[in-house]
C-alpha positions in Angstrom: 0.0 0.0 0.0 2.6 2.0 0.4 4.6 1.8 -2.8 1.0 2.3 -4.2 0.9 5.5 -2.4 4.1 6.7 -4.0 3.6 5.4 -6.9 0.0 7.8 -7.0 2.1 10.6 -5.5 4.5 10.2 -8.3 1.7 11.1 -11.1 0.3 13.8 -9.1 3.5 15.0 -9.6 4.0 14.3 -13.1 0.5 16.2 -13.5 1.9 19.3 -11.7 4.6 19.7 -14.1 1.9 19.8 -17.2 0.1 22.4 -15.7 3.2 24.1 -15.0 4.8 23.4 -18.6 1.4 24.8 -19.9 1.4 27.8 -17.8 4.8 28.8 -19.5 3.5 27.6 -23.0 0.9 30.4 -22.0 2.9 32.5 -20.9 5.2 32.9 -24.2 3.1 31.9 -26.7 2.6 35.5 -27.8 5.9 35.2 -29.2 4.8 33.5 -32.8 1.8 35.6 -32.6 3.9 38.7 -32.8 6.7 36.9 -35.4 4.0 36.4 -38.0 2.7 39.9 -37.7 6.6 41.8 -37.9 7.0 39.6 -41.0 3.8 40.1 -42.8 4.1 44.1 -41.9 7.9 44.0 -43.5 6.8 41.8 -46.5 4.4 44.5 -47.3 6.6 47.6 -46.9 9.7 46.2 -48.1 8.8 43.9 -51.2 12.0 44.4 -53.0 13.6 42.7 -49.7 16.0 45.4 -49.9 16.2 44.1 -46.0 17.9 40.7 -47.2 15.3 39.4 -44.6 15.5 35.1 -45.0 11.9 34.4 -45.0 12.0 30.8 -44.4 12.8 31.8 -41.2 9.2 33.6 -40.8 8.1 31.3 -37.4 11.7 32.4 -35.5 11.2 35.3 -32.9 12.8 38.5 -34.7 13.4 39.9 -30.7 16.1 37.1 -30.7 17.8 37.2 -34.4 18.0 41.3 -33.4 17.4 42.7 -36.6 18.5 46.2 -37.5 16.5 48.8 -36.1 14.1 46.5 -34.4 14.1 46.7 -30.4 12.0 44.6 -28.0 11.0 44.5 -24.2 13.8 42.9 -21.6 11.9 39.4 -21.8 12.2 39.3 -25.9 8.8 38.5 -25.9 7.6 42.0 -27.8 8.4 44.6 -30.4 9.0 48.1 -28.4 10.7 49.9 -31.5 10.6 49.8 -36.1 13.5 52.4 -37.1 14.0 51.3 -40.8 15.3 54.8 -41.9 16.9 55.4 -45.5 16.6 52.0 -46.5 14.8 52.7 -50.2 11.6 50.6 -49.0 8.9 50.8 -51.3 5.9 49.4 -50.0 3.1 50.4 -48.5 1.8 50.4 -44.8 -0.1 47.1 -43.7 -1.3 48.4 -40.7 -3.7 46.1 -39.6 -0.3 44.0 -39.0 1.5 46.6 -37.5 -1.4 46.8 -35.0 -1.0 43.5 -34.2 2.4 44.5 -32.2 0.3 45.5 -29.3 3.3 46.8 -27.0 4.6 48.7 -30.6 5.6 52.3 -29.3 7.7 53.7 -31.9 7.4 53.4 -36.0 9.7 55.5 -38.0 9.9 55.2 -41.7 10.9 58.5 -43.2 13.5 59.5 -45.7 12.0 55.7 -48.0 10.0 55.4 -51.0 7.0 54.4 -49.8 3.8 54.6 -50.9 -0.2 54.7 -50.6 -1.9 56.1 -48.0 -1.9 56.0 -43.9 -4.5 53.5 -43.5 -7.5 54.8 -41.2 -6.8 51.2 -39.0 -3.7 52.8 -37.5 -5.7 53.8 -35.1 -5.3 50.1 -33.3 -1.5 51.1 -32.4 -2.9 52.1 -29.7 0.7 52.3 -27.5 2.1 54.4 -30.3 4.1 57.8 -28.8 6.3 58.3 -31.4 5.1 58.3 -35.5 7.7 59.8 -38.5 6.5 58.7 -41.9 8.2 62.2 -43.3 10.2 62.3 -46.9 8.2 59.4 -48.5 5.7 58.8 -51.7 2.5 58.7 -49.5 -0.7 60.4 -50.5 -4.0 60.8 -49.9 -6.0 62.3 -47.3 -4.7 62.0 -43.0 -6.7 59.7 -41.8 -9.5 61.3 -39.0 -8.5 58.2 -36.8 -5.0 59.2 -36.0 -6.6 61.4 -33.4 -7.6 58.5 -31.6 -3.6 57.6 -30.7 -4.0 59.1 -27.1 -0.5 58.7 -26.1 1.0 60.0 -29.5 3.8 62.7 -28.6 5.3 63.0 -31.9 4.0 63.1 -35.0 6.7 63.8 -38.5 4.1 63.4 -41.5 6.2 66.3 -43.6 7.5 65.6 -47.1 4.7 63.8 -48.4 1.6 64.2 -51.0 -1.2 64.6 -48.8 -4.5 66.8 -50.3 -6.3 68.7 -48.7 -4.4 68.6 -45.6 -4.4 72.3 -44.3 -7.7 73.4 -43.1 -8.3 69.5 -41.9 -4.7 69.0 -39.8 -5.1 72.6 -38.2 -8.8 72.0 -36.7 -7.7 68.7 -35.2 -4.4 69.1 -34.3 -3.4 72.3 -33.9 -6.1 73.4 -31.8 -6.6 70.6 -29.1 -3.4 69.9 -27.0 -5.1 66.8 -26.2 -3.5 64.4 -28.6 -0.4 66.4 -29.3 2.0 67.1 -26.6 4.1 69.8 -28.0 3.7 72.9 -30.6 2.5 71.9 -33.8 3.7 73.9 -37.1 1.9 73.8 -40.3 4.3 74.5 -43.2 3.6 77.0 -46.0 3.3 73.7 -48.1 0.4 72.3 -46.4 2.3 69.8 -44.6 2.3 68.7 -41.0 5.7 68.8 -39.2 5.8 68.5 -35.2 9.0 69.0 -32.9 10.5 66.4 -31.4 11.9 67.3 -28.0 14.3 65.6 -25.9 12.6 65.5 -22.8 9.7 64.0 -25.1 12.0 61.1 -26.4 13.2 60.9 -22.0 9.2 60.4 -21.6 8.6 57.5 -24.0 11.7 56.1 -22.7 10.0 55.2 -19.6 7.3 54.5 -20.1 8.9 52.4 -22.2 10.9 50.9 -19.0 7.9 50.9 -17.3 5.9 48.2 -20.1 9.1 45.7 -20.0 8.7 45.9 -15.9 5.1 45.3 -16.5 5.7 42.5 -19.4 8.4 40.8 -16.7 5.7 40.8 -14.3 3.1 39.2 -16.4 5.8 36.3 -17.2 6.9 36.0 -14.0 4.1 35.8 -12.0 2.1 32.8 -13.1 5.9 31.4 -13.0 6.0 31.6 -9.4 2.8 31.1 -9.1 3.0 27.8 -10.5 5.8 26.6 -8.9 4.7 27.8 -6.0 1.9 25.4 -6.8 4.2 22.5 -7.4 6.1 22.6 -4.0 2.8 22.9 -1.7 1.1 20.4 -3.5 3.9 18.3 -3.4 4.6 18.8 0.7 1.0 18.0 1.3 0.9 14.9 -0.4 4.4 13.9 1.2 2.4 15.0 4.7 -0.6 13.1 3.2 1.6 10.2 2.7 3.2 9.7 5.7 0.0 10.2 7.8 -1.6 7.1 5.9 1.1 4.7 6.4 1.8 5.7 10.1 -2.5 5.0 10.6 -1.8 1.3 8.6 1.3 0.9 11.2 -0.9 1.5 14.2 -3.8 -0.5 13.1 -1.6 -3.1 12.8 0.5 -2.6 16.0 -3.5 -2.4 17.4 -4.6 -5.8 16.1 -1.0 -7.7 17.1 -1.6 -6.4 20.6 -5.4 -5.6 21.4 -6.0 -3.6 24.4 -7.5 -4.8 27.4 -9.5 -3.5 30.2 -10.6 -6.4 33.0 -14.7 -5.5 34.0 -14.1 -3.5 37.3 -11.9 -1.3 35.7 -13.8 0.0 32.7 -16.7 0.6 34.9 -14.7 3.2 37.0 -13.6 4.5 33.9 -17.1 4.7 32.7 -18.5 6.6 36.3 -15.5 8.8 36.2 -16.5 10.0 32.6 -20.2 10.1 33.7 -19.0 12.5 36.9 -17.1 14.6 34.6 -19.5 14.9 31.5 -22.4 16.7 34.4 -23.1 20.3 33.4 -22.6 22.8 36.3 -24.8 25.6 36.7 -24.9 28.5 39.1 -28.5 30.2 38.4 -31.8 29.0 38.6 -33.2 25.4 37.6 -35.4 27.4 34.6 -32.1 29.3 33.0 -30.1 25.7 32.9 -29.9 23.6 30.1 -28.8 19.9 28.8 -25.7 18.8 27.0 -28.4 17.5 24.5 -29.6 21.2 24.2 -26.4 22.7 24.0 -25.3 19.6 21.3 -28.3 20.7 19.0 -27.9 24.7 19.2 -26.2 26.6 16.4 -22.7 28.3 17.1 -20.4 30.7 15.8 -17.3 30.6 16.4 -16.4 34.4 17.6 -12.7 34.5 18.3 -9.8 31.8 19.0 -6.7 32.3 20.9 -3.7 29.7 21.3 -5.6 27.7 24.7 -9.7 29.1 23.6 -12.2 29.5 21.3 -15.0 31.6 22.0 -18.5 30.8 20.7 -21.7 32.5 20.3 -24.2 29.6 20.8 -28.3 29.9 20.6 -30.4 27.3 21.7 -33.8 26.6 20.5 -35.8 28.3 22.9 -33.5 31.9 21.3 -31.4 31.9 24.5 -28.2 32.9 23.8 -24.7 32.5 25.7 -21.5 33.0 25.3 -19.6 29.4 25.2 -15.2 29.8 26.3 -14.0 26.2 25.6 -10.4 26.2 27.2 -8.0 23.1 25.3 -4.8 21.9 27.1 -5.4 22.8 30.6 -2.7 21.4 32.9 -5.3 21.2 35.9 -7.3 18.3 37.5 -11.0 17.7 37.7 -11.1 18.9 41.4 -9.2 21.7 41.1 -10.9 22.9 38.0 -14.0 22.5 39.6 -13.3 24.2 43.3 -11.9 27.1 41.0 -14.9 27.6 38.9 -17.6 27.0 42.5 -15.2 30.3 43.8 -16.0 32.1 40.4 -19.4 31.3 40.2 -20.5 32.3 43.5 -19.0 35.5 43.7 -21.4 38.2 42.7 -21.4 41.5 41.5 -22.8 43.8 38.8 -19.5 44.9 37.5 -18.1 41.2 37.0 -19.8 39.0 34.0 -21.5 36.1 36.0 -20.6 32.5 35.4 -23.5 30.5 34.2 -22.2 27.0 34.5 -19.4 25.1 33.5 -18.6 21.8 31.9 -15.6 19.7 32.5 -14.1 16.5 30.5 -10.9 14.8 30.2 -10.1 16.4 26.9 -11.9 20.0 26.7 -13.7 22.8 29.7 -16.7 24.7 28.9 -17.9 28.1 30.2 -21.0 29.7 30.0 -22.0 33.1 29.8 -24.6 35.4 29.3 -24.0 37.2 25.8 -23.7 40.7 25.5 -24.7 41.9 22.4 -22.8 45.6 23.4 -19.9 44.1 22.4 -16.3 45.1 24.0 -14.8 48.0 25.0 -12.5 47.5 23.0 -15.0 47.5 20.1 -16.6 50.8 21.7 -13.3 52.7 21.6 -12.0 51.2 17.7 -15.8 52.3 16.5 -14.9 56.0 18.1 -11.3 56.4 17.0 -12.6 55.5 13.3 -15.6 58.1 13.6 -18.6 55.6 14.1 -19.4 55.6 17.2 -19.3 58.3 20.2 -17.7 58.1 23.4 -18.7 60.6 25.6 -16.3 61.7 29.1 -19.3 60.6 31.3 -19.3 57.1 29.7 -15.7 57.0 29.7 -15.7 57.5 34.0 -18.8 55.8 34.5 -16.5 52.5 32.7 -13.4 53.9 35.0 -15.7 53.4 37.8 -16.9 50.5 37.5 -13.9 48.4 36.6 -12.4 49.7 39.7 -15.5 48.7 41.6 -15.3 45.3 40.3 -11.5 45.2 41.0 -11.8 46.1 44.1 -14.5 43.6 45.2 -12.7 40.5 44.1 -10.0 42.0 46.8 -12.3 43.4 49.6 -11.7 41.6 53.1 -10.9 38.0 52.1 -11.4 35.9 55.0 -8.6 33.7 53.5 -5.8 35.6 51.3 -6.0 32.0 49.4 -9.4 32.3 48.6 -8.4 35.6 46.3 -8.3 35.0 42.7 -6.7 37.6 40.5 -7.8 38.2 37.3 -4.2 38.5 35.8 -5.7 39.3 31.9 -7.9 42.5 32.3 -7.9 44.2 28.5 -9.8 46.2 26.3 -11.4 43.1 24.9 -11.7 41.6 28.5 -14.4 44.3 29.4 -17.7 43.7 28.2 -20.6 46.2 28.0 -23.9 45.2 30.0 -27.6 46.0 28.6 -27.1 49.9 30.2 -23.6 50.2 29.0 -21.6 49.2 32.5 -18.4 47.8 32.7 -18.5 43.6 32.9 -15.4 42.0 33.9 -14.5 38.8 31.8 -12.4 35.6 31.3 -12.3 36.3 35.4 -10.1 33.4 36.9 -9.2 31.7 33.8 -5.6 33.2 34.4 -5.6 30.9 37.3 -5.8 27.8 35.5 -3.1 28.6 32.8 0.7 28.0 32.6 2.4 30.7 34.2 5.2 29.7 32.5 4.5 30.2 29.4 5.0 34.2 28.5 2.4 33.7 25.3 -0.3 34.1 27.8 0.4 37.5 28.7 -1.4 40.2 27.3 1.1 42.8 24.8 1.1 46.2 26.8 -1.2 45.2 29.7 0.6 43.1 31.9 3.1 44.0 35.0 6.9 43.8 34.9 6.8 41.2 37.2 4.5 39.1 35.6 2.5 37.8 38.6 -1.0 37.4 39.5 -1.7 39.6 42.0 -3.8 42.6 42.9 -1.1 45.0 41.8 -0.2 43.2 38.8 -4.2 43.8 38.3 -3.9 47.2 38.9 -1.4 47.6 36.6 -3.4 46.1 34.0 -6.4 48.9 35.0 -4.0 52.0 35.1 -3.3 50.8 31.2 -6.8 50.7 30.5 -7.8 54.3 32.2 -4.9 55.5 29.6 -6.3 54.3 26.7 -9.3 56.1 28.2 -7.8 59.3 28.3 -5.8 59.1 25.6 -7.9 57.6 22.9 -5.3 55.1 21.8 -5.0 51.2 22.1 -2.7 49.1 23.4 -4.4 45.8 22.1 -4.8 46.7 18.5 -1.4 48.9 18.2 0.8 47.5 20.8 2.0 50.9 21.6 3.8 51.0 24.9 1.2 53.2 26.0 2.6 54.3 30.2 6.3 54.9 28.2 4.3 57.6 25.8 2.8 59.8 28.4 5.8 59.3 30.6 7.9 60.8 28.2 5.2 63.4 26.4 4.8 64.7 30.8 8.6 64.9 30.7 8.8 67.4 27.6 6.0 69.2 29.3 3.5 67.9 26.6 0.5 66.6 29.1 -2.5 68.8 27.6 -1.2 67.0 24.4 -1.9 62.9 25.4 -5.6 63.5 25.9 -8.2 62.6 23.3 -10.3 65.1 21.9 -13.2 64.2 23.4 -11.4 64.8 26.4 -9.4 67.9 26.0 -12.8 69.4 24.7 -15.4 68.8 27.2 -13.3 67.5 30.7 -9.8 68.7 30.4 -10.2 69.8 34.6 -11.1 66.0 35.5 -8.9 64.0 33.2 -5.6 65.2 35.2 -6.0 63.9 38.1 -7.6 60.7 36.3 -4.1 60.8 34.2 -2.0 60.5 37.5 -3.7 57.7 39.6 -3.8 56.0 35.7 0.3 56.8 35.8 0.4 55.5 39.4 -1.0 52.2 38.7 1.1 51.6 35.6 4.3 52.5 38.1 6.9 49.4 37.6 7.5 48.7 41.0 4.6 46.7 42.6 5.4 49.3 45.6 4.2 52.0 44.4 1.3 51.3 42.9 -2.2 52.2 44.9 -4.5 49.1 46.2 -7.6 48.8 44.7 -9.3 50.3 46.9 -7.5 53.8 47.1 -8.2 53.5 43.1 -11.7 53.2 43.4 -11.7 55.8 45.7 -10.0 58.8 43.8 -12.1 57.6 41.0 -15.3 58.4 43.2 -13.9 61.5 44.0 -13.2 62.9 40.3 -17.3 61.4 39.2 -18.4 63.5 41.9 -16.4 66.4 40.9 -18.3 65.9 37.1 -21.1 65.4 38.6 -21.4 68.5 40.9 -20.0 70.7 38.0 -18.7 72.6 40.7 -15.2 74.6 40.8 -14.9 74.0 44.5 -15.8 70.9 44.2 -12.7 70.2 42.0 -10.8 72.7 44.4 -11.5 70.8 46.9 -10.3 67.5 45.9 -6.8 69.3 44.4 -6.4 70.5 47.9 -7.0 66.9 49.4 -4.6 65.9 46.7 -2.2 68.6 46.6 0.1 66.1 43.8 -3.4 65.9 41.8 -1.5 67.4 39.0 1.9 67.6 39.7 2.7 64.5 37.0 6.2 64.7 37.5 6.2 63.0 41.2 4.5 59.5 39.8 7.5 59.3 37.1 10.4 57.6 38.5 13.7 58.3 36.8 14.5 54.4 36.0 10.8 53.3 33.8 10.2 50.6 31.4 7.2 49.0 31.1 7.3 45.2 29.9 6.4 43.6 26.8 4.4 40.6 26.4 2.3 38.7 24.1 -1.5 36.8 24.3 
């Protein structure tokens, strides 16, 4: 089976190299397309084969052979360039194969014998810039159509037999710049000459350069592409390959040696799995549910991180929660569970309530209420791209009420060991209830992670020391209540956000880190806001404010809104007499840490 298996992957490969083969075919099979059109335009202005052109040579590419005063793009695969000057050719003009030189830029023909007239189908050299068909036999009227040659720059039809070309050439040409790029003179012979100038001849030269780029790319790309092709396909089906004959290796390893499980044990093993399949709940019997019901609701699959996916499930009676399966949780079943009975009984408005949870060998479940408000980290991106507002009082009335939340997880534990930090607060961690209050979320999932592993810290949010604690949460919060005041966000931009207004106080720039919401309407509240929100972010855990004295200043500065009152905000500078003096929460030595989620 498994030479069979190479033996397949062998023509898949085969196959690859025919589409790859043909995608080059494609690719330069413009060539003899452009051969038999350069030959059938020189047959026709040069039957005398005063050339000496060999014309049983008619299906070679002439970009290769080089002739005389032919020049092509970089690839060979076009005609740029005809200069066949003062070579007695006596033809006449077979445009429609001229035309058939799409990338054809330049045609000069003068000081020759050639006759007939310009053919009205010229027109179709559409790329022309540069036309001289001066000094020959032609005759005839000028065609309406070479008005049509948009990027025509110079035009030499002088010389010639033309009738009635005055009154005709001089309401087309000479009065519309929009064809002609330069003077045009009209001789005291009737005949058309216009200048050539250098800086003319500097401007079809690239473009010129700019067609080959563009003709390289066009080659190259499906190339690359196709290769490209080639070597993934191939490493799949190597993958592919290997997978199958290591499954035929362990069936057969299975079938040598079949796995068994005496009576007493597989009924343990049956109860535990019973035990741990039970959902969980923490609210009423009428807002639980069933596996069943959970197992038949739809989901959508809202975001996934590198340990959970978050889902937005609805079950059939149109209740909708928020599912967090966690994968890869180094915990046990008792320790997962006495962790999420803590989270689940502990309740407050600011703090997204656990509904239930769900525990198996493999996989944890969380339930939530869904929000349908969104983030705040959705609130502020809709603001700082214009499509949604963010008023100051919704801005503190958030402020506040993470810091209530905060500090109630740390309020007066009878047991410091019964405290569980949050350790991931964010933007995207704060949800926004039915009346637009904060919600703290993901609470206590910190707890159950590897500490160990740096990936689970949040970029820009999390503490130098990297610890779950109530200052390392605090931390997190004085981050937050900059983005606040500032208008910028750390989760999106990964801007080190306290280094920023550290060093715009420093210069003496701190009207200049506030939003303009802010500096608009509450430019008296936001400083004091702006130095417990430095405070917190402080690198050493020592001198960072608890909780608690952050919820309080908080209070203070809504009141002071609220009341709308200068002494109010007189008094609270004179009960804080460092309010505003920025300088004193910036140590000398500051860094703030980087980190990743």
């Amino acid at each position: 089976m498994q030479r069979k298996g190479g033996f397949d992957l062998f023509l898949n490969w085969l196959t690859c190299i025919a589409v790859v083969s043909a995608l080059i075919k494609t690719c330069m099979g413009g060539e003899l397309y452009e051969s038999k059109s350069f030959f059938s335009f020189i047959r026709s202005v040069d039957p005398q084969n005063e050339l000496g052109i060999q014309w049983n040579h008619l299906s070679q590419n002439p970009c290769l052979h080089k002739p005389n005063g032919v020049k092509c793009n970089l690839q060979a695969t076009s005609i740029l360039e005809i200069r066949l000057e003062n070579l007695n050719l006596s033809g006449v003009i077979d445009a429609d194969a001229l035309c058939k030189l799409r990338k054809l830029q330049v045609l000069s023909l003068s000081r020759n014998l050639i006759h007939g007239t310009i053919p009205s189908s010229i027109s179709y050299c559409t790329r022309l810039r540069y036309l001289n068909l001066s000094s020959n036999s032609l005759s005839g009227r000028v065609p309406h159509t070479l008005t049509k040659l948009k990027y025509l720059k110079s035009l030499d039809i002088s010389n010639n037999h033309f009738t009635n070309i005055g009154p005709y050439i001089g309401k087309e040409f000479d009065h519309s710049n929009k064809y002609l790029k330069k003077p045009v003179s009209l001789q005291s012979d009737g005949h058309l000459n216009t200048r050539r100038k250098d800086e003319q001849a500097a401007g079809a030269s690239k473009d010129s350069s700019e067609d080959n780029s563009i003709d390289l790319l066009v080659v190259l790309i499906p190339l690359y592409l196709g290769f490209g092709f080639l070597f993934v396909f191939l490493y799949y089906m190597r993958k592919r390959a290997d997978k199958i004959a290591k499954e035929k290796e362990a069936q057969k390893v299975l079938k040598e040696t079949p796995l068994k499980l005496s009576p007493i044990n597989a009924i343990q093993e049956v109860k535990q799995e019973d035990r741990n399949q039970a959902l969980v709940f923490f609210v009423e019997d009428h807002q639980s549910f069933k596996l069943d019901d959970l197992l038949e609701a739809s989901a959508d699959l809202q975001s996934q991180g590198i340990c959970s996916s978050l889902y937005k499930v609805i079950l059939k009676n149109n209740a909708t929660y928020a599912v967090k399966r966690l994968k890869k949780l180094q915990v046990s079943f008792e320790e997962f569970s006495q962790t999420m009975t803590r989270i689940g009984n502990l309740k407050h408005r600011n703090i997204l309530p656990l509904v239930g949870y769900n525990c198996t060998n493999e996989e944890k479940l969380l339930f939530y209420k869904y929000q349908n408000n969104g983030s705040l980290l959705n609130l502020l991106k809709g603001y700082i791209e214009g499509k949604r507002e963010f008023p100051w009082r919704l801005r503190l009335t958030i402020a506040s009420g993470l810091a209530r939340g905060l500090a109630f997880i740390y309020q007066n534990p009878n047991d410091a060991d019964e405290i569980i930090p949050h350790g991931n607060l964010k933007l995207s961690n704060i949800l926004l209830g039915d009346s637009m209050e904060p919600l703290i979320s993901e609470y206590g999932i910190s707890r159950l992670l590897d500490p160990k592993k740096n990936s689970l810290f949040s970029n820009g949010y999390t503490a130098p020391e990297k610890s779950l604690s109530e200052k390392g949460d605090v931390f997190s919060f004085g981050v937050i209540l900059l983005e606040l005041l500032t208008g910028k966000t750390v989760e999106k931009t990964g801007v080190d956000l306290p280094k920023w207004v550290k060093s715009m106080v420093r210069e003496e720039w701190t009207g200049e880190v506030f939003d303009k919401e802010v500096t608009e309407t509450a430019l008296q509240w936001a400083f004091p806001l702006l130095n417990i929100a430095l405070k917190c972010a402080s690198y050493s855990p020592l001198d960072r404010p608890t909780t608690s004295e952050v919820l309080e200043t908080i209070d203070e500065a809504l009141s002071a809104h609220d009341d709308r009152s200068v002494s109010s905000m007189s008094s609270w500078e004179s009960g804080h007499p460092d309010c505003c003096i920025l300088h004193t929460v910036i140590p000398e030595t500051w860094d703030t840490p980087g980190s990743n989620c």
